[in-house]
LUMKOLKOL-13975 format. One record per atom (N, C-alpha, C): residue in three letters; y, z, x. Coordinates in steps of 0.05 Angstrom, whole numbers, plus 5000, padded with zeros to 4 digits. Layout:
ALAYZX...
END
This chain:
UNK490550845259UNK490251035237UNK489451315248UNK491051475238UNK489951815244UNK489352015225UNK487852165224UNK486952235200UNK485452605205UNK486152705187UNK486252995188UNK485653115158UNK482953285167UNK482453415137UNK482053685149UNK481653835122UNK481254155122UNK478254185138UNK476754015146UNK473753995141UNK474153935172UNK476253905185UNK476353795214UNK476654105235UNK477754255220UNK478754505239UNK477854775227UNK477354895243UNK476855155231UNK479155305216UNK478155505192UNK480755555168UNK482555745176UNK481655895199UNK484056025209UNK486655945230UNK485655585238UNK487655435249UNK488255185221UNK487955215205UNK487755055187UNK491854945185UNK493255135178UNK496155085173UNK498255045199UNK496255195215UNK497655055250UNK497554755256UNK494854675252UNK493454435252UNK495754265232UNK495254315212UNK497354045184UNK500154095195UNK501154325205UNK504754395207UNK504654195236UNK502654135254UNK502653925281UNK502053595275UNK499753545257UNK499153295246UNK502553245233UNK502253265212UNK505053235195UNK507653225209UNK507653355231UNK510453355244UNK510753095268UNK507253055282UNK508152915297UNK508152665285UNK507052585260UNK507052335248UNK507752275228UNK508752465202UNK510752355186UNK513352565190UNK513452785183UNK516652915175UNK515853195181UNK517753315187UNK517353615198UNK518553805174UNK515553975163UNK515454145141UNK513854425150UNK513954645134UNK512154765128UNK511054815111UNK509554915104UNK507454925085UNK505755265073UNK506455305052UNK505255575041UNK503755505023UNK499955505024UNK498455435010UNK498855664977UNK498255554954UNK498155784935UNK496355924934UNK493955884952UNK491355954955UNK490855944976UNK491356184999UNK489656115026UNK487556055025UNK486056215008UNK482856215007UNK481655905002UNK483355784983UNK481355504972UNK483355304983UNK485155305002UNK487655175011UNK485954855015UNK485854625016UNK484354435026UNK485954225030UNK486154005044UNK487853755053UNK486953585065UNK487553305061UNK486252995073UNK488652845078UNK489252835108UNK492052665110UNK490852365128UNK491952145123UNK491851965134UNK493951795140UNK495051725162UNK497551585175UNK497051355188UNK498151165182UNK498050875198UNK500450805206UNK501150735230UNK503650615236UNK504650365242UNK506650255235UNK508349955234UNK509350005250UNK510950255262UNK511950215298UNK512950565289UNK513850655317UNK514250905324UNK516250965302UNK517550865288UNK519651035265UNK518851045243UNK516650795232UNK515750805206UNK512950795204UNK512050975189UNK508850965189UNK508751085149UNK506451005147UNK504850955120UNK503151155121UNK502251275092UNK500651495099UNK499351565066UNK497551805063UNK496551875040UNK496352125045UNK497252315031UNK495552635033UNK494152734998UNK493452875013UNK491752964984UNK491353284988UNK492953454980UNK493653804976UNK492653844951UNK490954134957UNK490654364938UNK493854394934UNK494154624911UNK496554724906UNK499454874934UNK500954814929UNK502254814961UNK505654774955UNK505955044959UNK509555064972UNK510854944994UNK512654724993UNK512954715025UNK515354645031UNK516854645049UNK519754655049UNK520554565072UNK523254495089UNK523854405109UNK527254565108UNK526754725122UNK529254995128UNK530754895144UNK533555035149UNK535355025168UNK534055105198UNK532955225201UNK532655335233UNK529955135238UNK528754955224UNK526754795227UNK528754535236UNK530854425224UNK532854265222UNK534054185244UNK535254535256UNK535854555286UNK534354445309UNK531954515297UNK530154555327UNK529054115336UNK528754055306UNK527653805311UNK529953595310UNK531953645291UNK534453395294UNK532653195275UNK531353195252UNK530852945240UNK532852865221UNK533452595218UNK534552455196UNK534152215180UNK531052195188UNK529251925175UNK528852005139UNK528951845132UNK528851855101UNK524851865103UNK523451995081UNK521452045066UNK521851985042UNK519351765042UNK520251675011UNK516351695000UNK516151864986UNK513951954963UNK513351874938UNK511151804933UNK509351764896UNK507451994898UNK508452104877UNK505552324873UNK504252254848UNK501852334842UNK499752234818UNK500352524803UNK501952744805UNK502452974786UNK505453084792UNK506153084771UNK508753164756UNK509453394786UNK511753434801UNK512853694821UNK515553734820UNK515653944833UNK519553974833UNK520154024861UNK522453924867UNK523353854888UNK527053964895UNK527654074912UNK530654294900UNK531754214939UNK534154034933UNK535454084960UNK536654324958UNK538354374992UNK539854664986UNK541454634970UNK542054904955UNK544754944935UNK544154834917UNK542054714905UNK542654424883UNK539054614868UNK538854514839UNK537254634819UNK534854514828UNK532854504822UNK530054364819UNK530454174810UNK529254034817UNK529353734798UNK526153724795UNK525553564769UNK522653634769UNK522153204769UNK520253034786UNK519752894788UNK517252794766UNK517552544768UNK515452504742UNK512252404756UNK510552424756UNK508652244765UNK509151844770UNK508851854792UNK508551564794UNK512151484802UNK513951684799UNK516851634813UNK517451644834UNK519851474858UNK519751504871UNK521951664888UNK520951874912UNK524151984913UNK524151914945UNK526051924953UNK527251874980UNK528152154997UNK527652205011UNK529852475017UNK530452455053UNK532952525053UNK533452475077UNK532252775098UNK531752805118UNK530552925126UNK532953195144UNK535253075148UNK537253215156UNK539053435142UNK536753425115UNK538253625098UNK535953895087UNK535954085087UNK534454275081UNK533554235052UNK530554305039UNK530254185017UNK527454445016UNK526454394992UNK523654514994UNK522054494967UNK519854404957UNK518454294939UNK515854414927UNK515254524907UNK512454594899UNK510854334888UNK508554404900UNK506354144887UNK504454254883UNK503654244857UNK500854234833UNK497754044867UNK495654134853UNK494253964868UNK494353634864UNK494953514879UNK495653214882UNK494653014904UNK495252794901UNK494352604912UNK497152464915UNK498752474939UNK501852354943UNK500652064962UNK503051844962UNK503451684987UNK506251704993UNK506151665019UNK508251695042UNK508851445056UNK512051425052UNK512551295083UNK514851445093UNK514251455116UNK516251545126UNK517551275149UNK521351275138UNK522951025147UNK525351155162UNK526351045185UNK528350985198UNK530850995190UNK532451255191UNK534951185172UNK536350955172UNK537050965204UNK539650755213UNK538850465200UNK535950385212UNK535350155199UNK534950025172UNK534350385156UNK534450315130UNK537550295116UNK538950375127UNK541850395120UNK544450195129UNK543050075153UNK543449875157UNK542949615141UNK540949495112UNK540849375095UNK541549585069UNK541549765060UNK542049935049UNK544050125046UNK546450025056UNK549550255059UNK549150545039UNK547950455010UNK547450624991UNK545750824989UNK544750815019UNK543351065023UNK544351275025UNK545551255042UNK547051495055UNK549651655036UNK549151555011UNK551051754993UNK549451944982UNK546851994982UNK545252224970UNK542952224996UNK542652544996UNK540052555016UNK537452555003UNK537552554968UNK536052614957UNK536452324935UNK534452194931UNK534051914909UNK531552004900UNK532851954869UNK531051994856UNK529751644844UNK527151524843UNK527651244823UNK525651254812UNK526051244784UNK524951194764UNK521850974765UNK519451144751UNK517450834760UNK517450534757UNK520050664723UNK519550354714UNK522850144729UNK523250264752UNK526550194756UNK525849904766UNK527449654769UNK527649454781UNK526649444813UNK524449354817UNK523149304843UNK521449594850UNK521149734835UNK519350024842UNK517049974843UNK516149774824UNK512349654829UNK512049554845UNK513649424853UNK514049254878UNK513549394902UNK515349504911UNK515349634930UNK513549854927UNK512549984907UNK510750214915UNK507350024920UNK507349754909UNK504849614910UNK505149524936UNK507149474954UNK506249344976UNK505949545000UNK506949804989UNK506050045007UNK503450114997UNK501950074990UNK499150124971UNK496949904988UNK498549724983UNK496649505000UNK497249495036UNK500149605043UNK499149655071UNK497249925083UNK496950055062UNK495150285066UNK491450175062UNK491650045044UNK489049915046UNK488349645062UNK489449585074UNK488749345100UNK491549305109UNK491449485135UNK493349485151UNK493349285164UNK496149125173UNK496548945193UNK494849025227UNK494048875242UNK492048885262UNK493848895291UNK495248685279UNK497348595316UNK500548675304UNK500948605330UNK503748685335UNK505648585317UNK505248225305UNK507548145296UNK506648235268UNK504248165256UNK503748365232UNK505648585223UNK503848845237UNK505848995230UNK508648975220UNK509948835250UNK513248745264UNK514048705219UNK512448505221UNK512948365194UNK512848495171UNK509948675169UNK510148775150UNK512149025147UNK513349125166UNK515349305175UNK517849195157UNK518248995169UNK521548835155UNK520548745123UNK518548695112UNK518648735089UNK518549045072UNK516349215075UNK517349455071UNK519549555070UNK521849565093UNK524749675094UNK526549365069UNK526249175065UNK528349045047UNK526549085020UNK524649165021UNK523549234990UNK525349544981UNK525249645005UNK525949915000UNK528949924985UNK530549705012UNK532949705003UNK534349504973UNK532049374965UNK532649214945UNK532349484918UNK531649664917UNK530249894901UNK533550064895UNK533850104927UNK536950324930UNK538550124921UNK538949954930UNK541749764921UNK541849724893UNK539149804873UNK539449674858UNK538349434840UNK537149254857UNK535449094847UNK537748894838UNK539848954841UNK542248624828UNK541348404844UNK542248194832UNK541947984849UNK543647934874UNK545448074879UNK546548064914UNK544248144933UNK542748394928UNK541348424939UNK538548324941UNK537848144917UNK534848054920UNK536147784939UNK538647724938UNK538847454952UNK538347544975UNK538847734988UNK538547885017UNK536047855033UNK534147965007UNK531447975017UNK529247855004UNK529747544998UNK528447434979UNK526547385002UNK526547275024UNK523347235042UNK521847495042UNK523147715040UNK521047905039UNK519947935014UNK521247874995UNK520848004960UNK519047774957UNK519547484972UNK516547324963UNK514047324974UNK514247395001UNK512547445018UNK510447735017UNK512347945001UNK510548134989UNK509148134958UNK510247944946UNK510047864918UNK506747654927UNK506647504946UNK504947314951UNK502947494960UNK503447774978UNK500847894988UNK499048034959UNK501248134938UNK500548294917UNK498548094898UNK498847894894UNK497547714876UNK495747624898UNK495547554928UNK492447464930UNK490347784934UNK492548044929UNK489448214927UNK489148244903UNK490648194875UNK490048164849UNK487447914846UNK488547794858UNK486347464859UNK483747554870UNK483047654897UNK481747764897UNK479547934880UNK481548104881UNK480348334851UNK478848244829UNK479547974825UNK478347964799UNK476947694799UNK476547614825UNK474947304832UNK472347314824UNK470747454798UNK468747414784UNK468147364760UNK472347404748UNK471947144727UNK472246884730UNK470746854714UNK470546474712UNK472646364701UNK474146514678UNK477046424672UNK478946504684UNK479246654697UNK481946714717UNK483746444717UNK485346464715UNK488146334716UNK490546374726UNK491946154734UNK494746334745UNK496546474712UNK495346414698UNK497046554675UNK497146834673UNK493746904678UNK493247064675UNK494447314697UNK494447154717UNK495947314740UNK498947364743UNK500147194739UNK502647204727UNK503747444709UNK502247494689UNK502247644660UNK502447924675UNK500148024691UNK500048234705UNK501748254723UNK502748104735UNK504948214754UNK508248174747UNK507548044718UNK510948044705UNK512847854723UNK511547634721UNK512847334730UNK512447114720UNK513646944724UNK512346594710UNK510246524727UNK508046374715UNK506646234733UNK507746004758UNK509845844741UNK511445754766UNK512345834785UNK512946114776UNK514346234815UNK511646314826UNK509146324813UNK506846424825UNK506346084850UNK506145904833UNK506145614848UNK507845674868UNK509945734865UNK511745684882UNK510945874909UNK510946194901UNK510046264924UNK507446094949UNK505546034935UNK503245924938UNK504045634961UNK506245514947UNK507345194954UNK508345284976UNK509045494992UNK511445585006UNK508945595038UNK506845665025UNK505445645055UNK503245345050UNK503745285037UNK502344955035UNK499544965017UNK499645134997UNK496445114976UNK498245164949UNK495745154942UNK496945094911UNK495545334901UNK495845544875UNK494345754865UNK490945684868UNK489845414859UNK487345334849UNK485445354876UNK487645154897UNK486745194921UNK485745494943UNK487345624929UNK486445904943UNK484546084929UNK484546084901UNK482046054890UNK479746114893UNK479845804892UNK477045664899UNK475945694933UNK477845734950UNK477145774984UNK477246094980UNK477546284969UNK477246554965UNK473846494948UNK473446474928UNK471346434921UNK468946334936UNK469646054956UNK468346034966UNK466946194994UNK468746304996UNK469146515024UNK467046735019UNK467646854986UNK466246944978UNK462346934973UNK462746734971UNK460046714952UNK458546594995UNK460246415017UNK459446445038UNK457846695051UNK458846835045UNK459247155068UNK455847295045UNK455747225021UNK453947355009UNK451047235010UNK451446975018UNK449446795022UNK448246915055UNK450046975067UNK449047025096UNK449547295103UNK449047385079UNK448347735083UNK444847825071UNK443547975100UNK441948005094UNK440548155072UNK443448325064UNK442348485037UNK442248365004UNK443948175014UNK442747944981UNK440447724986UNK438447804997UNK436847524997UNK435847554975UNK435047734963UNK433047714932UNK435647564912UNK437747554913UNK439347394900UNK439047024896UNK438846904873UNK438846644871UNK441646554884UNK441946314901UNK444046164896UNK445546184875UNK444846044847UNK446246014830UNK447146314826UNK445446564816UNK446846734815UNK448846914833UNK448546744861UNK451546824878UNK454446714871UNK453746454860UNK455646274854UNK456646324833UNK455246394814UNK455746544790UNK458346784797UNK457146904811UNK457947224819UNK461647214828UNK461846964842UNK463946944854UNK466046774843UNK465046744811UNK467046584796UNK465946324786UNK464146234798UNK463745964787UNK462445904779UNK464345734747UNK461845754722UNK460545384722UNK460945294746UNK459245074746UNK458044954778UNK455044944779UNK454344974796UNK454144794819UNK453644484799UNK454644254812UNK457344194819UNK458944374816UNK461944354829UNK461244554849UNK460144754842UNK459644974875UNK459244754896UNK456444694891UNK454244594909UNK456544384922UNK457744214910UNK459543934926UNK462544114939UNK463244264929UNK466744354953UNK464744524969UNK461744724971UNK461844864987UNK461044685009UNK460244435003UNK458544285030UNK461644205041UNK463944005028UNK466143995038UNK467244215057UNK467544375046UNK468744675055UNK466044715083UNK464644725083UNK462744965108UNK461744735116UNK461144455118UNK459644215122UNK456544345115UNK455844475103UNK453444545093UNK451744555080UNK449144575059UNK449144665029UNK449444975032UNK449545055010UNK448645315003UNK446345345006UNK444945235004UNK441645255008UNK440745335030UNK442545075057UNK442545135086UNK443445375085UNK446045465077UNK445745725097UNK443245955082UNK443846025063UNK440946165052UNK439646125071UNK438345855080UNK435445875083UNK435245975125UNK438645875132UNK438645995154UNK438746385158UNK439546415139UNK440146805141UNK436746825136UNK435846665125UNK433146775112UNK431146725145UNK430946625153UNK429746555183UNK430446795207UNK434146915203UNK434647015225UNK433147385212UNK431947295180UNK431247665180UNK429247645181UNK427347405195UNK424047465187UNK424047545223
END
């Protein structure tokens, strides 16, 4: 991860600084603040391998453009594909403004001169590999500029699983490797279309990112006591059965991950020295479970322990 704010450099290297971050790690632009004076910026980049990397920026108000004699000098032709949280307009050469909506997604190829005003915002970025994206995606390469709609077939999709590789990035190599090849067939299930030729293409990735999206939903909300796969389902606009199904595909069942999420949970809080004034029961409570004699019997299965034991061991290692 690399990461660059206004607060890192002094303000009279401030736009040297972002025109070098930005170029060496997502796409080569420049940049005309609307406000030198109050200009401010937070960029953060993670990378899946040298062509595609993941990112967030966050600009004051800001002109910025990618010219012909910029074009020349660098030779890019990797597509940039953007969500911004505020309404901007975006104008290849020769061609009108187009004004984007919040929360849409646009693509633009990088080989073509373009240039964009943005309101103060909060955007995410990836920047992708043409060849490779075009290589599952032929349909790229008829516009340098894609525009997709938020609510288009596979757009939640794919903008949620770039959301979640921004918040817990892959660690090792094949990670990444992996989460790499899902990212690019989400992308291309989006351009193609979303028909079914193409989800048949990339159905290991479309389940395999569908399965990461619902255990951070599961997650998220592992402190109700009713949680259900219904309930999770509902939110991510699927049957509960394909939820099973994802689940069945690496050998658990929804309940089972659960309850070993929960338990994991309510583990790690028991043997944290900053909850000791906490009861048992009210950890167990905390982490979903509305009955305590079912805690107390899977967590001894699960950890060979009580809950008690470990308590009473964290409580020994803080005196």
């Amino acid at each position: 991860m690399q990461r660059l704010s206004t607060y890192d450099v002094p303000a009279r290297d401030r736009l040297s600084y972002l025109h070098d971050f930005v170029a060496r790690h997502v796409a080569g632009l420049r940049f005309k603040p609307a406000d030198s004076d109050t200009f401010a910026f937070d960029l953060a980049a993670y990378f899946l391998d040298e062509r595609t990397t993941v990112g967030t920026a966050c600009y004051s108000a800001v002109l910025g453009q990618r010219p012909k004699d910029l074009l020349a000098v660098d030779g890019r032709q990797d597509y940039l594909m953007t969500i911004h949280t505020a309404d901007y307009e975006v104008a290849m050469e020769g061609k009108s403004p187009l004004v984007i909506k919040a929360g849409d997604i646009t693509l633009v190829n990088e080989g073509e001169a373009m240039a964009f005003a943005l309101p103060a915002t909060l955007l995410k970025v990836v920047s992708l590999d043409e060849a490779r994206l075009a290589a599952i995606a032929p349909r790229v390469r008829m516009h340098a500029l894609h525009h997709i709609p938020a609510e288009a077939a596979g757009a939640s999709l794919l903008t949620g699983y770039a959301d979640l590789l921004r918040a817990a990035s892959p660690e090792t190599d094949t990670g990444r490797r992996l989460a790499g090849s899902h990212l690019y067939d989400l992308a291309a299930l989006v351009i193609q279309g979303a028909g079914a030729d193409a989800a048949e293409q990339v159905r290991p990735s479309l389940g395999a990112a569908r399965l990461e999206l619902v255990k951070t939903d599961i997650l998220r909300h592992l402190a109700d006591p009713e949680l259900g796969v219904a309930d999770v389902a509902r939110r991510h606009g699927v049957t509960p059965r394909y939820i099973q199904r994802l689940f069945g595909q690496e050998g658990l069942t929804f309940s089972e991950f659960l309850r070993d999420a929960r338990l994991d949970a309510a583990y790690n809080a028991l043997g944290s020295a900053g909850s000791r004034a906490a009861t048992v029961s009210a950890i167990a409570f905390d982490a979903g479970f509305g009955d305590l004699s079912h805690f107390n019997r899977v967590f001894r299965q699960r950890f060979g322990a009580t809950p008690r034991d470990i308590r009473a061991a964290t409580l020994r290692r803080c005196q």
